[in-house]
mmCIF file of the N, C-alpha and C atoms, coordinates in Angstrom:
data_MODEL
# 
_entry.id   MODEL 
# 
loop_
_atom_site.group_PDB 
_atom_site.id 
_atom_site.type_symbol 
_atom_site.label_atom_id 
_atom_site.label_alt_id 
_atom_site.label_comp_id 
_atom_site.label_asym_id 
_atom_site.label_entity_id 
_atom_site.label_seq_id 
_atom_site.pdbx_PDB_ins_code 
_atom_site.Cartn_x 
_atom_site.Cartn_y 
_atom_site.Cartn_z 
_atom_site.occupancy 
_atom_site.B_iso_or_equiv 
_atom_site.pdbx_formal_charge 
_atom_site.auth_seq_id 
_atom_site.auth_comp_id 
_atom_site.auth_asym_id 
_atom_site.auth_atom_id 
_atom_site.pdbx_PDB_model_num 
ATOM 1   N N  . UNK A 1 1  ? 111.853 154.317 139.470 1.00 0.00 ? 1  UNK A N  1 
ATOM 2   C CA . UNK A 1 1  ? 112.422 153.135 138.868 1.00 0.00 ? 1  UNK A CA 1 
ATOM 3   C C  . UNK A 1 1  ? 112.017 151.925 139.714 1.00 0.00 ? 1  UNK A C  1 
ATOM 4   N N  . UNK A 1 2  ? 111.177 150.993 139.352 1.00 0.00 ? 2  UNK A N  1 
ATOM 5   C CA . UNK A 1 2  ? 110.505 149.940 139.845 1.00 0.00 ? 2  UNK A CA 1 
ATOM 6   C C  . UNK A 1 2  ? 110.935 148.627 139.258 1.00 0.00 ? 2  UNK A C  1 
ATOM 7   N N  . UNK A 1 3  ? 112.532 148.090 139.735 1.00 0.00 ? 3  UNK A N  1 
ATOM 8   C CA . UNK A 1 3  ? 113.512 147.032 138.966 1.00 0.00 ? 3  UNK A CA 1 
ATOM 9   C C  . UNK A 1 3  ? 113.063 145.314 140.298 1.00 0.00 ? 3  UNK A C  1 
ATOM 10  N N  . UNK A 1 4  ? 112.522 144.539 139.857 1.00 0.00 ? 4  UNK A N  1 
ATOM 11  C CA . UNK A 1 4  ? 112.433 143.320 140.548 1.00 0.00 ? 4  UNK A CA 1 
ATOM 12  C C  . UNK A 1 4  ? 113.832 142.676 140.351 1.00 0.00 ? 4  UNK A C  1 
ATOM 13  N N  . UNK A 1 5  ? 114.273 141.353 141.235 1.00 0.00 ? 5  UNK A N  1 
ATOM 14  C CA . UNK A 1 5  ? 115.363 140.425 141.012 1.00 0.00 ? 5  UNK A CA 1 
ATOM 15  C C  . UNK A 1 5  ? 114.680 139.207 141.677 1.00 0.00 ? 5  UNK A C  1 
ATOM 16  N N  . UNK A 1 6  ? 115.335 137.963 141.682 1.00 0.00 ? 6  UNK A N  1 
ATOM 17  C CA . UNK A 1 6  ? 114.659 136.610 142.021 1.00 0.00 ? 6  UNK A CA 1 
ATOM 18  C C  . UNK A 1 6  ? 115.785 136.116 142.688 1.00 0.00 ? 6  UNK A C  1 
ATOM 19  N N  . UNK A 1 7  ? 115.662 135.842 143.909 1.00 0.00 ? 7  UNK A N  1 
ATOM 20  C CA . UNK A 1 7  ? 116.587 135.096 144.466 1.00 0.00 ? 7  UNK A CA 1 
ATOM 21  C C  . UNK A 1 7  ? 117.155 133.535 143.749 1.00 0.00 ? 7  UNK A C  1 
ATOM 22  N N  . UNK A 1 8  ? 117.916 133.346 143.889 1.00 0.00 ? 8  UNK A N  1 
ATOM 23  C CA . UNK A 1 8  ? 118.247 131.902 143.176 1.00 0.00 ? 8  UNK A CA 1 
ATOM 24  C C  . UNK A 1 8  ? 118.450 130.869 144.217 1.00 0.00 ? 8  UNK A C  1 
ATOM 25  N N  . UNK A 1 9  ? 118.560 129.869 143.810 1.00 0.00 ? 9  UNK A N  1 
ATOM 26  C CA . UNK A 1 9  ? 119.244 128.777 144.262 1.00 0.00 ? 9  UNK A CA 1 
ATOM 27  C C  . UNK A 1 9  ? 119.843 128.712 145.721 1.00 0.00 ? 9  UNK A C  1 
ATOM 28  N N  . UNK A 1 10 ? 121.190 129.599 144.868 1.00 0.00 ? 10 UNK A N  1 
ATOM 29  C CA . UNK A 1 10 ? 122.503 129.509 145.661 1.00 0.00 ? 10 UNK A CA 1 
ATOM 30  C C  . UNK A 1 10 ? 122.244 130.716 145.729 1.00 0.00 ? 10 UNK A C  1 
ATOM 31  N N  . UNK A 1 11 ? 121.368 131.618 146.854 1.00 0.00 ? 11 UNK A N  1 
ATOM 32  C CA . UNK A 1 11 ? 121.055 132.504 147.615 1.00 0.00 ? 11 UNK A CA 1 
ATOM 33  C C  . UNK A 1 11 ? 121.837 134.173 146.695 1.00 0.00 ? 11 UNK A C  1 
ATOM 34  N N  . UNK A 1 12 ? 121.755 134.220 144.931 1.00 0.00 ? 12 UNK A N  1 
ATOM 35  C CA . UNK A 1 12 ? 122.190 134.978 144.969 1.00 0.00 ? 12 UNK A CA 1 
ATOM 36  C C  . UNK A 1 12 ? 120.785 135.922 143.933 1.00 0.00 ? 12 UNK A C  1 
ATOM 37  N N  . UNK A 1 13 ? 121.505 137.243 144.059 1.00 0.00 ? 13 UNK A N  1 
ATOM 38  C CA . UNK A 1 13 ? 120.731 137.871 143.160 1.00 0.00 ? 13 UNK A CA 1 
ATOM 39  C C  . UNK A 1 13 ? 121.174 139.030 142.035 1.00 0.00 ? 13 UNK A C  1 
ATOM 40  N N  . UNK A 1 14 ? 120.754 138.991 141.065 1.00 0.00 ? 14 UNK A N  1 
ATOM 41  C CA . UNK A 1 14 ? 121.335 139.919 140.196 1.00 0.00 ? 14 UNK A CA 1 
ATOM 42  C C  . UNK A 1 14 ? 120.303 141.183 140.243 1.00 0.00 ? 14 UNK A C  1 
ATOM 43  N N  . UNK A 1 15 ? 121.344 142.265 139.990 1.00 0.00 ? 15 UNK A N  1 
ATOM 44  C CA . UNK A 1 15 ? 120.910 143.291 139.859 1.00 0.00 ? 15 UNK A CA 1 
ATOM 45  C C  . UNK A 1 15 ? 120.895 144.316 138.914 1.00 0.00 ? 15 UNK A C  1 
ATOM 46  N N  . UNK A 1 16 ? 119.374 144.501 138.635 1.00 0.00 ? 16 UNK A N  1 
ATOM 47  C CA . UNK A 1 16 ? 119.009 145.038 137.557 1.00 0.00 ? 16 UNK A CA 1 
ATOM 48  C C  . UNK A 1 16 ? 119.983 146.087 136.822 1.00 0.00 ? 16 UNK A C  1 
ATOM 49  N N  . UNK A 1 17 ? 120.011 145.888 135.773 1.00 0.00 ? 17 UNK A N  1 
ATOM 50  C CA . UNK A 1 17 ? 121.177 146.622 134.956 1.00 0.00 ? 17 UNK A CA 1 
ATOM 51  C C  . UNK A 1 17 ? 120.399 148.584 134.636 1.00 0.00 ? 17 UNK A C  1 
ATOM 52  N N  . UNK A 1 18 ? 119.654 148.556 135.084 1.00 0.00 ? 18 UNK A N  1 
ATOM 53  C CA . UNK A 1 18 ? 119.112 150.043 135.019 1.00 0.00 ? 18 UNK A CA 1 
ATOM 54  C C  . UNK A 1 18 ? 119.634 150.266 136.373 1.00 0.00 ? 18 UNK A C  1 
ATOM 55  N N  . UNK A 1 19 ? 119.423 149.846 137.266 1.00 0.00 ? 19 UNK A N  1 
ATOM 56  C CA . UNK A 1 19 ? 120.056 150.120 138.848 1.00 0.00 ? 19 UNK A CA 1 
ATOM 57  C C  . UNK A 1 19 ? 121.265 150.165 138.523 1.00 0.00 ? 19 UNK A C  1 
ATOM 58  N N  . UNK A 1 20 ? 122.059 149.189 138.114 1.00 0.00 ? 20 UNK A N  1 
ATOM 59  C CA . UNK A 1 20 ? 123.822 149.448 138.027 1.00 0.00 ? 20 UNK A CA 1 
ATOM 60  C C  . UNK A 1 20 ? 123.932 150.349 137.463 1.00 0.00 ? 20 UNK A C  1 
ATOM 61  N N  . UNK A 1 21 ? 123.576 150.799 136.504 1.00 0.00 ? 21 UNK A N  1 
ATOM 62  C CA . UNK A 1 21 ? 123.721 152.183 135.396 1.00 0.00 ? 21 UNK A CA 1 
ATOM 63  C C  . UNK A 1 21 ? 123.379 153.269 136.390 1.00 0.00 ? 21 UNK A C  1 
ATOM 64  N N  . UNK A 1 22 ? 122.279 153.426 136.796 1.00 0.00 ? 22 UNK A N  1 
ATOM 65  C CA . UNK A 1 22 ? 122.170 154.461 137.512 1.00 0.00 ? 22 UNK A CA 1 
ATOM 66  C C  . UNK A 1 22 ? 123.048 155.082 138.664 1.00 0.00 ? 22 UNK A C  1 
ATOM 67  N N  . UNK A 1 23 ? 123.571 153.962 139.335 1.00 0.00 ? 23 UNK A N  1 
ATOM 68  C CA . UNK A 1 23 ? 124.209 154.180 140.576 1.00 0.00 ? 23 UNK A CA 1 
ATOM 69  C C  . UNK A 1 23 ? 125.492 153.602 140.073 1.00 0.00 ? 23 UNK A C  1 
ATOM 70  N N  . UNK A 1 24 ? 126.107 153.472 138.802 1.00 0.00 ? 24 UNK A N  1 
ATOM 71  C CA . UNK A 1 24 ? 127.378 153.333 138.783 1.00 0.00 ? 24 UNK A CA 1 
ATOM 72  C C  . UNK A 1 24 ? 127.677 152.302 139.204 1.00 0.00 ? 24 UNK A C  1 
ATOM 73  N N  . UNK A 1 25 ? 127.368 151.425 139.580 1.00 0.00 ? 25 UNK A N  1 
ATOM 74  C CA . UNK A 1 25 ? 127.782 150.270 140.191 1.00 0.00 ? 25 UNK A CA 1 
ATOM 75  C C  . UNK A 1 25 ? 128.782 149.396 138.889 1.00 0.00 ? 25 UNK A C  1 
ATOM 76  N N  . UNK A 1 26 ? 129.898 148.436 139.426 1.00 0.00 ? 26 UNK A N  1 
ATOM 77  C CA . UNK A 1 26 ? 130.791 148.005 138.400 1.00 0.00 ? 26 UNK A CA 1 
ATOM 78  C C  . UNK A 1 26 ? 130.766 146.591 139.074 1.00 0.00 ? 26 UNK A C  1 
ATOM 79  N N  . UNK A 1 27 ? 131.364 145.781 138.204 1.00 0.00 ? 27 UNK A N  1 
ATOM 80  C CA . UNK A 1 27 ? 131.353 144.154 138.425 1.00 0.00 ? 27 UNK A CA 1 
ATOM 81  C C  . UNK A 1 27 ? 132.958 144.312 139.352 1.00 0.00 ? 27 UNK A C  1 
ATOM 82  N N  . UNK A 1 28 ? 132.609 143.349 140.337 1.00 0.00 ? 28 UNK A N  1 
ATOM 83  C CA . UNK A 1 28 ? 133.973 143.353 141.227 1.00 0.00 ? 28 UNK A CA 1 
ATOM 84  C C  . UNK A 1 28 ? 133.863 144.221 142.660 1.00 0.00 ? 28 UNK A C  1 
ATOM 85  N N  . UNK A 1 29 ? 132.955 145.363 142.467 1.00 0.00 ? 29 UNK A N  1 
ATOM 86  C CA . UNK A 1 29 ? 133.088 146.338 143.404 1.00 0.00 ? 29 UNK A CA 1 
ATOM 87  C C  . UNK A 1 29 ? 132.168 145.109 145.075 1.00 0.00 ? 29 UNK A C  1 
ATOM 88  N N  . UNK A 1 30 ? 132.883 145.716 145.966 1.00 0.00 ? 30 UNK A N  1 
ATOM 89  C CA . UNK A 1 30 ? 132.418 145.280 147.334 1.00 0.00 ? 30 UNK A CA 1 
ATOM 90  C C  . UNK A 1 30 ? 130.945 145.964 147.994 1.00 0.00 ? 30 UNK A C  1 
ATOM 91  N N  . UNK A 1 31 ? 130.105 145.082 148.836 1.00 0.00 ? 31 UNK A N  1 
ATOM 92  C CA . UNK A 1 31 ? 129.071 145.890 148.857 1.00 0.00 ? 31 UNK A CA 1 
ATOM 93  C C  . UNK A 1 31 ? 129.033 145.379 150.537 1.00 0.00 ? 31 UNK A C  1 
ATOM 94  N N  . UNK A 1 32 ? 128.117 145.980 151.285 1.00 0.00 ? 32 UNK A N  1 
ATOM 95  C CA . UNK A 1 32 ? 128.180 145.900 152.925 1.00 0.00 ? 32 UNK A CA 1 
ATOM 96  C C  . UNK A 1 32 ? 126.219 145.850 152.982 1.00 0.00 ? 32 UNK A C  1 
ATOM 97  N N  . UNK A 1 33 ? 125.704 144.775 153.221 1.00 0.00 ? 33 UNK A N  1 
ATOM 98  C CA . UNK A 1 33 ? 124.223 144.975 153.568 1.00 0.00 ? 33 UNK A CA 1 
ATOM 99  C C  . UNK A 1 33 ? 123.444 145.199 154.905 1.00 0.00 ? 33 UNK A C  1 
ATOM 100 N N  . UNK A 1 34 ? 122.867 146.090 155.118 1.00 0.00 ? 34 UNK A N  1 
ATOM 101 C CA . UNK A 1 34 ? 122.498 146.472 156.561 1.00 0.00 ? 34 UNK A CA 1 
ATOM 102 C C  . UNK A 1 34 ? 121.045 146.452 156.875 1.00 0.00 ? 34 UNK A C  1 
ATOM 103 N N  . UNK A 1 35 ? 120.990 145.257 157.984 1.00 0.00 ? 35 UNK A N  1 
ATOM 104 C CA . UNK A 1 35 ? 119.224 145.286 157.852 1.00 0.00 ? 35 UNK A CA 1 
ATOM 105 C C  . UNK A 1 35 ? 118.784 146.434 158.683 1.00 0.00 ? 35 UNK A C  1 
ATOM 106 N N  . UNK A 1 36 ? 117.868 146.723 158.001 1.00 0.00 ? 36 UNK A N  1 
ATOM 107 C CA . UNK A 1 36 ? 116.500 147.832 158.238 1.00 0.00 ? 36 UNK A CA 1 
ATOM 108 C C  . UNK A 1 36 ? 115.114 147.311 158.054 1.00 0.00 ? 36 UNK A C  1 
ATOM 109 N N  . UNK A 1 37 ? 114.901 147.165 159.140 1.00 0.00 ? 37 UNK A N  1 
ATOM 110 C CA . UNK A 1 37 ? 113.338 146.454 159.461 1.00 0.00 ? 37 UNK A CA 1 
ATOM 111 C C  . UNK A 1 37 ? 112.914 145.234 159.181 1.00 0.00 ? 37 UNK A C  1 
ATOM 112 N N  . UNK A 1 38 ? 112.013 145.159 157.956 1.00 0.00 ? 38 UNK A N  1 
ATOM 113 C CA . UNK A 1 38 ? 111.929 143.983 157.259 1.00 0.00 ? 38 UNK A CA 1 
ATOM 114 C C  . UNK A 1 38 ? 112.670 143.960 156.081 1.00 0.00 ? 38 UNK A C  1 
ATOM 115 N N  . UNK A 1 39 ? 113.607 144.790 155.896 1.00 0.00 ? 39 UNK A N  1 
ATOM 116 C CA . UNK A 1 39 ? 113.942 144.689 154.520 1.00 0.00 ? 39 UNK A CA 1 
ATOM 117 C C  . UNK A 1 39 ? 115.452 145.106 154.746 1.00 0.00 ? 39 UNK A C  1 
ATOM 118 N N  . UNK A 1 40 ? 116.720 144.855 153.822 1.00 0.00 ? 40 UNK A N  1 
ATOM 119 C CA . UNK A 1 40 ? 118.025 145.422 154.076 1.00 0.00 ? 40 UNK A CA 1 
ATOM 120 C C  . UNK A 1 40 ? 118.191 146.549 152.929 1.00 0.00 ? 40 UNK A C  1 
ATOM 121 N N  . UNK A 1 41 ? 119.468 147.220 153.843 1.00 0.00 ? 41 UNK A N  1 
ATOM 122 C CA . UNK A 1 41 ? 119.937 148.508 152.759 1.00 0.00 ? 41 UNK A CA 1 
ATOM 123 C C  . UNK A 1 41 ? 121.326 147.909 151.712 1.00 0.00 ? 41 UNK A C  1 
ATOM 124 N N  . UNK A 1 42 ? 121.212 148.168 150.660 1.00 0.00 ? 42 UNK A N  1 
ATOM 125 C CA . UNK A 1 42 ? 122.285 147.585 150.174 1.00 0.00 ? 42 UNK A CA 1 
ATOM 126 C C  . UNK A 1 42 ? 123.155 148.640 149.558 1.00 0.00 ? 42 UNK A C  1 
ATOM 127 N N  . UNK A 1 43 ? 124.628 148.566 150.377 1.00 0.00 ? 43 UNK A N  1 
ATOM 128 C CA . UNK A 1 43 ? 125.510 150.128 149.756 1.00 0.00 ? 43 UNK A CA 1 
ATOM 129 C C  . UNK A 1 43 ? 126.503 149.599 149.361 1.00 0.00 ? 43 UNK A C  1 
ATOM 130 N N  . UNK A 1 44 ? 127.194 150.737 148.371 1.00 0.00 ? 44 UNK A N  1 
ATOM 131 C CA . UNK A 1 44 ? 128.549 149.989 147.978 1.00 0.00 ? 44 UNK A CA 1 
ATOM 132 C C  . UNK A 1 44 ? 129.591 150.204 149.179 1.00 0.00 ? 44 UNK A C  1 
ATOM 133 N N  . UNK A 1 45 ? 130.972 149.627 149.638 1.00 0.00 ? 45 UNK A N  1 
ATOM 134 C CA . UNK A 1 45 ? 131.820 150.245 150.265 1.00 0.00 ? 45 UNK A CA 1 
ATOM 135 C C  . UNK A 1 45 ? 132.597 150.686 149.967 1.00 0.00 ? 45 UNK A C  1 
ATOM 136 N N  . UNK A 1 46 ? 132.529 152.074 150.506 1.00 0.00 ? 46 UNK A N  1 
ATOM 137 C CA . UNK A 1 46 ? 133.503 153.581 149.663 1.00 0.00 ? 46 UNK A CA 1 
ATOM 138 C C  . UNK A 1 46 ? 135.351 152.855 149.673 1.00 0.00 ? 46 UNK A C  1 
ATOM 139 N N  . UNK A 1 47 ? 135.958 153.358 149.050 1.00 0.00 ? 47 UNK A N  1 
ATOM 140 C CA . UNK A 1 47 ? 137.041 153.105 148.584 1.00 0.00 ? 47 UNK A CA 1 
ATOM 141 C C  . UNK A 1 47 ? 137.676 153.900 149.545 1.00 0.00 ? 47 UNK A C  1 
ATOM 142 N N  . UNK A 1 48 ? 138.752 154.285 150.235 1.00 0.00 ? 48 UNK A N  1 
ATOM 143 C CA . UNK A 1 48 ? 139.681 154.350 151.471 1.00 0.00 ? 48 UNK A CA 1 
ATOM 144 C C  . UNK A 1 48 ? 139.835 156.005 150.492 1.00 0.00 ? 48 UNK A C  1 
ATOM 145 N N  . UNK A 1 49 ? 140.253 156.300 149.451 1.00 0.00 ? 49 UNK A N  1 
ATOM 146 C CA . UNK A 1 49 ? 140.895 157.937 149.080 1.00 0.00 ? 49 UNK A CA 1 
ATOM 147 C C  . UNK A 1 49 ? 139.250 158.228 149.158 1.00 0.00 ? 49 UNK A C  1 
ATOM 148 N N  . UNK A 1 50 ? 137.890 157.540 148.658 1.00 0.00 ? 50 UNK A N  1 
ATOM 149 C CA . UNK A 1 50 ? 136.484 158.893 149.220 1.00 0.00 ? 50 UNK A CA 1 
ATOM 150 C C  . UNK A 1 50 ? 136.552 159.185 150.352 1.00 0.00 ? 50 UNK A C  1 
ATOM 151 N N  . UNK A 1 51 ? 137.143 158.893 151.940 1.00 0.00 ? 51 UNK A N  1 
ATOM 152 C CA . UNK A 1 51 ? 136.676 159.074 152.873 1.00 0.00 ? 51 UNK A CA 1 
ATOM 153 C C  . UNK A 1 51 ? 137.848 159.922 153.047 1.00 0.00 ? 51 UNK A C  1 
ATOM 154 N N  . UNK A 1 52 ? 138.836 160.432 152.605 1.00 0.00 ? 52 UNK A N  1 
ATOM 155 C CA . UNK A 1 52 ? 140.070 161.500 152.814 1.00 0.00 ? 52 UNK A CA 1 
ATOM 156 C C  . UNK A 1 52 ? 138.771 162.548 153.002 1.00 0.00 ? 52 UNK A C  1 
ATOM 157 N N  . UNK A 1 53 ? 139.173 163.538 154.521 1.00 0.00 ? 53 UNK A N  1 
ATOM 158 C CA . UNK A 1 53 ? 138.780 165.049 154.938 1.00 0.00 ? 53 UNK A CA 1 
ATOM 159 C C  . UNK A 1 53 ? 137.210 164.819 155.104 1.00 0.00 ? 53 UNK A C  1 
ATOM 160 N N  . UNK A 1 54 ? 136.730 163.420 155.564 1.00 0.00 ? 54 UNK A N  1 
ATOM 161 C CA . UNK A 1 54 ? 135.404 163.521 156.209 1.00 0.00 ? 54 UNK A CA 1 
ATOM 162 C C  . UNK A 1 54 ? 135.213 163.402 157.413 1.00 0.00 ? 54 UNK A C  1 
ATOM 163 N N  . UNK A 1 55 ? 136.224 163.749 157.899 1.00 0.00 ? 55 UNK A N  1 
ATOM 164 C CA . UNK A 1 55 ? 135.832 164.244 159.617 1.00 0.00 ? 55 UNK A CA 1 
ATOM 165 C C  . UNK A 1 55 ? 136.519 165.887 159.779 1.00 0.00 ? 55 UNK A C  1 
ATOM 166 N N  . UNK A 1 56 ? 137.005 166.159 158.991 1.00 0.00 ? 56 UNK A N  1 
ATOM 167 C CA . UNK A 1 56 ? 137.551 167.819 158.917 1.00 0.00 ? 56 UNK A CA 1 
ATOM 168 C C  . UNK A 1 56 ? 136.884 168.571 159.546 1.00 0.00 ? 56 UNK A C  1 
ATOM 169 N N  . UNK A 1 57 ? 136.919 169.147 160.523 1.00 0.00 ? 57 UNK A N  1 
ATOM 170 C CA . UNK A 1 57 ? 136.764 170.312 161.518 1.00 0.00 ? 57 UNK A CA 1 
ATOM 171 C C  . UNK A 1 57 ? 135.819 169.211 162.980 1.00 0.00 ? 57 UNK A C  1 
ATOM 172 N N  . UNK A 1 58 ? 136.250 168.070 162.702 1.00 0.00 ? 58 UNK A N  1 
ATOM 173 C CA . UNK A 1 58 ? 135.576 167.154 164.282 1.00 0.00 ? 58 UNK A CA 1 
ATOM 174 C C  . UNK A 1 58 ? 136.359 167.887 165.305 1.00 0.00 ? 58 UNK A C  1 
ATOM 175 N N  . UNK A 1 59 ? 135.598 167.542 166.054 1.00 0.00 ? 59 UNK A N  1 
ATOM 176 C CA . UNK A 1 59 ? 136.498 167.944 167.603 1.00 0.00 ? 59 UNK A CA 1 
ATOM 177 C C  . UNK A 1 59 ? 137.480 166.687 168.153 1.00 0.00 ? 59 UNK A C  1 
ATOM 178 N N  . UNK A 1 60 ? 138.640 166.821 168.239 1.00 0.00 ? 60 UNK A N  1 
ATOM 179 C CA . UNK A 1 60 ? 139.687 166.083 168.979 1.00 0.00 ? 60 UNK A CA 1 
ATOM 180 C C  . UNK A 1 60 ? 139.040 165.500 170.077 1.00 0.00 ? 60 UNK A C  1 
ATOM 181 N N  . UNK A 1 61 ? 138.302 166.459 170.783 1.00 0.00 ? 61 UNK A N  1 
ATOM 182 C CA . UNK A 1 61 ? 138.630 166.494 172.347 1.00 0.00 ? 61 UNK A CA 1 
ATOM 183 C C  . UNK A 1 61 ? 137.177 166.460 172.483 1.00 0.00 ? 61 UNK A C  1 
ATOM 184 N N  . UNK A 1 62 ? 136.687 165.817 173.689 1.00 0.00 ? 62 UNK A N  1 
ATOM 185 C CA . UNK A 1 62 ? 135.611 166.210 174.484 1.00 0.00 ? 62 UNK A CA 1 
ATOM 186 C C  . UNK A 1 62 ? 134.241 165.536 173.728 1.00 0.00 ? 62 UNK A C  1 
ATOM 187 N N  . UNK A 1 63 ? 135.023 164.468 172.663 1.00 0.00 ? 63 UNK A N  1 
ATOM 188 C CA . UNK A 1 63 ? 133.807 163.247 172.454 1.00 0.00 ? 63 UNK A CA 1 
ATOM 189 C C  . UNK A 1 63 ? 133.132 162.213 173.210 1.00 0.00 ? 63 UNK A C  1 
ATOM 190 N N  . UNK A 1 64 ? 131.915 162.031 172.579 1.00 0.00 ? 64 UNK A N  1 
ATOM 191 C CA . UNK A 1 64 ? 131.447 160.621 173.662 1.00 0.00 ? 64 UNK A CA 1 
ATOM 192 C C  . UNK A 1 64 ? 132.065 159.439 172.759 1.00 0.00 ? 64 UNK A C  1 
ATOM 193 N N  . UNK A 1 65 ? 132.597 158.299 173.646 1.00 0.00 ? 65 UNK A N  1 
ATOM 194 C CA . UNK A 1 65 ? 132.823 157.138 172.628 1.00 0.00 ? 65 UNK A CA 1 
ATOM 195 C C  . UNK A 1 65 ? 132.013 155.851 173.608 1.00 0.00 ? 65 UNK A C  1 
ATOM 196 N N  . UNK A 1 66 ? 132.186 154.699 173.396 1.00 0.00 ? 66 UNK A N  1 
ATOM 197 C CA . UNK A 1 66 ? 131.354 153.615 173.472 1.00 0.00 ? 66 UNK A CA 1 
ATOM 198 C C  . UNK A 1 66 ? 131.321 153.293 175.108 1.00 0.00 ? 66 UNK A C  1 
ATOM 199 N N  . UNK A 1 67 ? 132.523 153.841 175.410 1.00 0.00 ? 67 UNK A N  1 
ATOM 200 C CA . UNK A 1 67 ? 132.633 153.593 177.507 1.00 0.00 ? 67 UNK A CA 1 
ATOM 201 C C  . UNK A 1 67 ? 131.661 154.274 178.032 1.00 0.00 ? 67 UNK A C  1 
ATOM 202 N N  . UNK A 1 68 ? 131.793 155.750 177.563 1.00 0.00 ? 68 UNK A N  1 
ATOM 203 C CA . UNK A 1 68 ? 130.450 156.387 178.499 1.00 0.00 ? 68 UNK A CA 1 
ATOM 204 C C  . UNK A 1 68 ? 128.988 156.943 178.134 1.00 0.00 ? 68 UNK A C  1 
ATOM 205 N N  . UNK A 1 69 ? 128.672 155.229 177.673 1.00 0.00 ? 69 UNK A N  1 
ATOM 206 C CA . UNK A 1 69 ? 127.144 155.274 177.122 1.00 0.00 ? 69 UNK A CA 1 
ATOM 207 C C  . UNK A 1 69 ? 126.261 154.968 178.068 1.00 0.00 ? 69 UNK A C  1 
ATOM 208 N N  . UNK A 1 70 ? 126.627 153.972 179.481 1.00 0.00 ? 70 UNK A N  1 
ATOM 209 C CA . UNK A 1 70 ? 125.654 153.284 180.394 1.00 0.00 ? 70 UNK A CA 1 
ATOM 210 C C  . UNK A 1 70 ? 126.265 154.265 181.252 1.00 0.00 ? 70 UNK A C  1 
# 
């Protein structure tokens, strides 16, 4: 699927209605853009009940977190 968009004006862009269809996308929904290289990723942000039981069976104990990186 090879869908173009045109930036506008007022820095916005619409998105191709074969892309929304495909990926479900709905008017209203929130999106989070993350650059990758020369170009950004554009995702929707999951709704708080998709992320229920996605850390299920992590370990409590004995993680690295952001203090003991250096």
């Amino acid at each position: 699927m090879n869908s173009t968009a045109t930036l506008s004006s007022k820095f916005q862009i619409s998105i191709p209605k074969a892309v929304r269809e495909k990926q479900r996308w709905e008017a209203g929904q929130e999106f989070v853009f993350i650059p990758k290289g020369q170009g950004v990723l554009v995702m929707p942000v999951p709704e708080l009940s998709q992320l229920a039981g996605i850390a299920k069976g992590a370990r409590s104990e004995g993680y690295r977190d952001r203090k003991d990186r250096y």
